[in-house]
C-alpha positions in Angstrom: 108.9 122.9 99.6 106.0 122.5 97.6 103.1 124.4 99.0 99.2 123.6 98.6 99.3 119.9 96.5 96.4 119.9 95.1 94.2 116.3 94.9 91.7 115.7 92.4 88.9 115.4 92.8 88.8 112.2 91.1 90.8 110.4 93.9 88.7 107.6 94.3 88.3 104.9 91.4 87.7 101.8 90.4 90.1 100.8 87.3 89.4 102.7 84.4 88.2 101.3 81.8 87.8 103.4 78.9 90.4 103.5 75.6 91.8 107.3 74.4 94.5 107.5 72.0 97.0 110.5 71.7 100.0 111.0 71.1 102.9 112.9 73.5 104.6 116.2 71.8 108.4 115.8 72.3 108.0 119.2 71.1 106.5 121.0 74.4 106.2 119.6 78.0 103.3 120.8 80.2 102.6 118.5 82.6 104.9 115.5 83.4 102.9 112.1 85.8 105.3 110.8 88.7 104.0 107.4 90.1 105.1 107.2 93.3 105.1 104.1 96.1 106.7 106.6 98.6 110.2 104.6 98.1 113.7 106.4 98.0 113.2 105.7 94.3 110.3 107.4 93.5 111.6 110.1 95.6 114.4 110.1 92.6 111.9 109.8 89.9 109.9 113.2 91.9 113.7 115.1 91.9 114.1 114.5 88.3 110.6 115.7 87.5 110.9 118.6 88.7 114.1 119.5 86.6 112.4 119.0 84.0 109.1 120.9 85.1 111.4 123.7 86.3 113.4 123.7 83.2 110.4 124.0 80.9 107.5 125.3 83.0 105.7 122.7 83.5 103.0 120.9 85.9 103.5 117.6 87.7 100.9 114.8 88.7 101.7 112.7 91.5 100.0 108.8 91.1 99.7 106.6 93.9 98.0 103.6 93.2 96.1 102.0 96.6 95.5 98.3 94.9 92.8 97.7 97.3 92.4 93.9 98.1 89.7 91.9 96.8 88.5 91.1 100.2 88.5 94.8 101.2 86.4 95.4 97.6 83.9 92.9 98.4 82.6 93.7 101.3 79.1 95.6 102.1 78.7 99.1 100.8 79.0 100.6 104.3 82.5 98.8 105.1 83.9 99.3 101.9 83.4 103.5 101.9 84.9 102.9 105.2 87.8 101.3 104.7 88.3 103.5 101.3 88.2 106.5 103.1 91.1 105.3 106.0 93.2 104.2 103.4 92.9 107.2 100.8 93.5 109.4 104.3 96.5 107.3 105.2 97.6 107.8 101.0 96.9 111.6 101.3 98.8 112.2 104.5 101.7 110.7 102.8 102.0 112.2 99.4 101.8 115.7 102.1 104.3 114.2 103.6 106.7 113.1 100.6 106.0 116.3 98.9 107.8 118.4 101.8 110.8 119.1 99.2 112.7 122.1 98.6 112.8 121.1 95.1 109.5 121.3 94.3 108.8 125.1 95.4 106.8 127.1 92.8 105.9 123.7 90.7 102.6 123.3 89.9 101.6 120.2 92.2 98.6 117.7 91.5 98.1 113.9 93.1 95.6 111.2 92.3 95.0 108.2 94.3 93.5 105.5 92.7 92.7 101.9 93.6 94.6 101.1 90.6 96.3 97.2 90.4 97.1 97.1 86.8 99.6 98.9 85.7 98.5 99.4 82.1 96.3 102.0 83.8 99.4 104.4 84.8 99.4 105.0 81.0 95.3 105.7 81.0 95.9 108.4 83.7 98.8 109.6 82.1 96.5 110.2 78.7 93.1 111.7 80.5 95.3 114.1 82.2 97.2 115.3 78.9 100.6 114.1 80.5 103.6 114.6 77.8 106.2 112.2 79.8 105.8 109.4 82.5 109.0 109.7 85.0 109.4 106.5 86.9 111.8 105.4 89.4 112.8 101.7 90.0 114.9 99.9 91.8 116.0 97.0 88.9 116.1 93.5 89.3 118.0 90.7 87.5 118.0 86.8 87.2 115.2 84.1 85.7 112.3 85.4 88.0 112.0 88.7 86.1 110.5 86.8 83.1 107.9 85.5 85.1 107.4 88.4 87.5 108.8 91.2 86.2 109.0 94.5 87.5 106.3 97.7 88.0 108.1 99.5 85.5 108.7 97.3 83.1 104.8 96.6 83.3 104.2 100.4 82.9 107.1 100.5 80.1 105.0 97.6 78.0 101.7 99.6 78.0 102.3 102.9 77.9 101.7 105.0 74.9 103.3 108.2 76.7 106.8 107.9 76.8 108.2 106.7 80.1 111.5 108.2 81.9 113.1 105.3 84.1 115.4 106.6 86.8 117.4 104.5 89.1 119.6 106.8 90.9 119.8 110.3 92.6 119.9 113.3 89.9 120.4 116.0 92.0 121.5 118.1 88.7 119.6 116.8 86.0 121.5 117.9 83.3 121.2 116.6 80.0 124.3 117.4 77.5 124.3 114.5 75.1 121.2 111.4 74.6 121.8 108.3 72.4 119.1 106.9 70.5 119.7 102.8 70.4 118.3 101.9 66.7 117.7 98.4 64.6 117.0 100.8 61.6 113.9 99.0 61.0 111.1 101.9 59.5 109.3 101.9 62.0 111.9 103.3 64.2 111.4 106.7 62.3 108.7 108.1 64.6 110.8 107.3 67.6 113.3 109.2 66.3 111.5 111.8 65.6 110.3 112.3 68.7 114.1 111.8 70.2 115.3 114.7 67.9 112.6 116.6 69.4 113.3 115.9 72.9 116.9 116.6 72.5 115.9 119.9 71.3 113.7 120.4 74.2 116.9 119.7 76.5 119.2 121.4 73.9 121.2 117.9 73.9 123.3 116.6 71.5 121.8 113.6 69.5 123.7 110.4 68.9 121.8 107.5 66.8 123.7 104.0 67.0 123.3 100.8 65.5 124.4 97.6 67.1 125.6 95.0 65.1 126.1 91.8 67.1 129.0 88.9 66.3 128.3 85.3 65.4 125.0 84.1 63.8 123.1 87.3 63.9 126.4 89.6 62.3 125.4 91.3 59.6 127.7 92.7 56.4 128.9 96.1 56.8 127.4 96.4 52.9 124.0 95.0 54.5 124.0 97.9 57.0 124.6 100.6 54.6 121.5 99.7 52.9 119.5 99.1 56.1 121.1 102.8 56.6 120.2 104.3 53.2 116.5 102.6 53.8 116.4 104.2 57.3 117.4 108.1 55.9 115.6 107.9 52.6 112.5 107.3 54.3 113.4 109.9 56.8 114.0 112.4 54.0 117.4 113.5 55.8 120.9 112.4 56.2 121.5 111.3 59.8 125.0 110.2 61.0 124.5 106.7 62.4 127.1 104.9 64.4 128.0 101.3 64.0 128.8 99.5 67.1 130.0 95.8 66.9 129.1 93.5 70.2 128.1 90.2 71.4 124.7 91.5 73.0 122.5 94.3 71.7 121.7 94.9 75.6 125.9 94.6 76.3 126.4 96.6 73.3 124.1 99.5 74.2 125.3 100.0 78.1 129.3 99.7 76.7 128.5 102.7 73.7 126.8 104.8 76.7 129.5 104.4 78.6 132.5 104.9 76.4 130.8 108.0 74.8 129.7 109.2 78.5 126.1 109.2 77.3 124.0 111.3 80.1 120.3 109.8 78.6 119.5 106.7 76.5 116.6 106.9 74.4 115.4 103.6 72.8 111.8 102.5 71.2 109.7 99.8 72.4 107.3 96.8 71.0 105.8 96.3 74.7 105.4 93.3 73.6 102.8 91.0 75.9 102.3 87.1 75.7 104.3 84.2 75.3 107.0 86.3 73.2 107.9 88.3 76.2 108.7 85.8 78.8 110.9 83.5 76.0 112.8 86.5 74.1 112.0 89.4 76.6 112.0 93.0 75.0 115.3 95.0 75.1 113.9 98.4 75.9 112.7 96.3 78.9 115.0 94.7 79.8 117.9 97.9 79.5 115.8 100.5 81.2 116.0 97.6 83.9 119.2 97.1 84.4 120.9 100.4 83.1 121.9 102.8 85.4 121.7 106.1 83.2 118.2 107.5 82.8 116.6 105.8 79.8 113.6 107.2 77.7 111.8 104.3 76.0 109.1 105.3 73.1 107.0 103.0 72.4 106.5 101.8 68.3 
């Protein structure tokens, strides 16, 4: 079991509020962020993790996000260090308790506790701490009420510059033999695939890039596609096989390849788009690391 977690010293916050920007390096991993809610899920997401922190020597930092109420936060001085001080005892107790795993012995541990609502600031830890790779679990959800609610990490997938793991079952043997990297072949996919190449390096995976190509209105020539292929390598600068894969749905289309070419990972890039767009269209990085059950890797654009 993990020995000593170590919590920052910075446990105690009010959101963050400043901007950084950096970039993850698919080519190295050092330290990998869990959020965790204490759920069996999360408990997934913290399995996985350590895999990968095993795997390639690496440091993990636990976030669990408090979400103090208003009513709690406005209150005098006195109450309010009070009651910030039972409930960050209560959070530490816990993350002691849920780090009590076998896996986790001789992993570097580190949690933060934050009074953290907003979920865009999973992606601000992530970046102040150096994280390379968010690993999240979640538990999926499915009819109209995800548009207007959504779930935590589809929220986290939306805003977060690191890339985010989304795991929905057990893993006891996370072991990665061959990824598939869901493309449009629109340019500005390249640095998305750039970083999946490097990734599947870093697991020593076999890389599969596929195209879906939907029926009906939105089918598109097989001539059409060779040049949306050619555009997609030339600006590359190399030759990459590229799949074609005919369906009804991009989302349908993407589980079905996975599944017929027993995919272990899906990798697929992001807008994270926000606004009006969102709740009409939805995003399908969103809305297939929802409902997948494979592990999915979303990069966002």
């Amino acid at each position: 079991m993990a020995s000593g977690v170590k919590t920052l010293d910075s446990t105690f916050s009010f959101p963050w509020k400043g901007q950084v920007y950096l970039t993850a390096d698919m080519t190295i991993m050092k330290k990998i962020l869990v959020p965790v809610d204490f759920s069996e899920h999360s408990g997934y997401a913290l399995e996985v993790a350590s895999h990968i922190a095993k795997e390639h020597g690496a440091g993990i930092l636990i976030l669990h996000m408090l979400g103090l109420s208003e009513s709690v936060l406005a209150k005098s001085e006195e109450e309010e260090l009070k009651e910030a001080k039972y409930y960050m005892k209560l959070a530490k107790e816990k993350i002691k308790e849920f780090t009590k795993k076998d896996f986790l012995e001789n992993i570097t541990v580190e949690a933060i506790i934050q009074n953290y609502k907003i979920f865009s600031e999973v992606d601000h830890v992530a970046q102040e701490h150096n994280c390379d790779l968010i690993v999240m679990g979640s538990h999926g959800t499915g009819g109209i009420s995800r548009f207007f609610v959504g779930s935590n990490t589809e929220k986290v997938i939306r805003t977060s510059k690191v890339p985010v793991l989304v795991i929905k079952q057990p893993h006891p043997d996370f072991n990665i033999k061959k990824i598939a990297f869901a493309s449009d072949l629109d340019l500005e996919n390249i640095p998305a695939y750039s970083k999946a190449v490097a990734f599947a390096q870093l697991f020593s995976a076999k890389l599969e890039t596929f195209y879906v190509n939907t029926l009906g209105a939105n089918y598109i020539g097989y001539s059409d596609i060779e040049k949306k292929i050619k555009n997609f390598t030339d600006k590359l600068g190399e030759e990459v096989p590229i799949r074609i894969y005919n369906h009804y749905s991009v989302e349908r289309g993407i589980f079905n390849f996975c599944s017929e070419h027993q995919v272990d990972l899906l990798i697929i890039p992001t807008h994270g788009r926000k606004g009006i767009a969102h709740f009409l269209a939805g995003s399908t990085a969103e809305n297939v690391s929802n409902l997948a059950k494979l592990p999915v890797l979303t990069l966002k654009l």
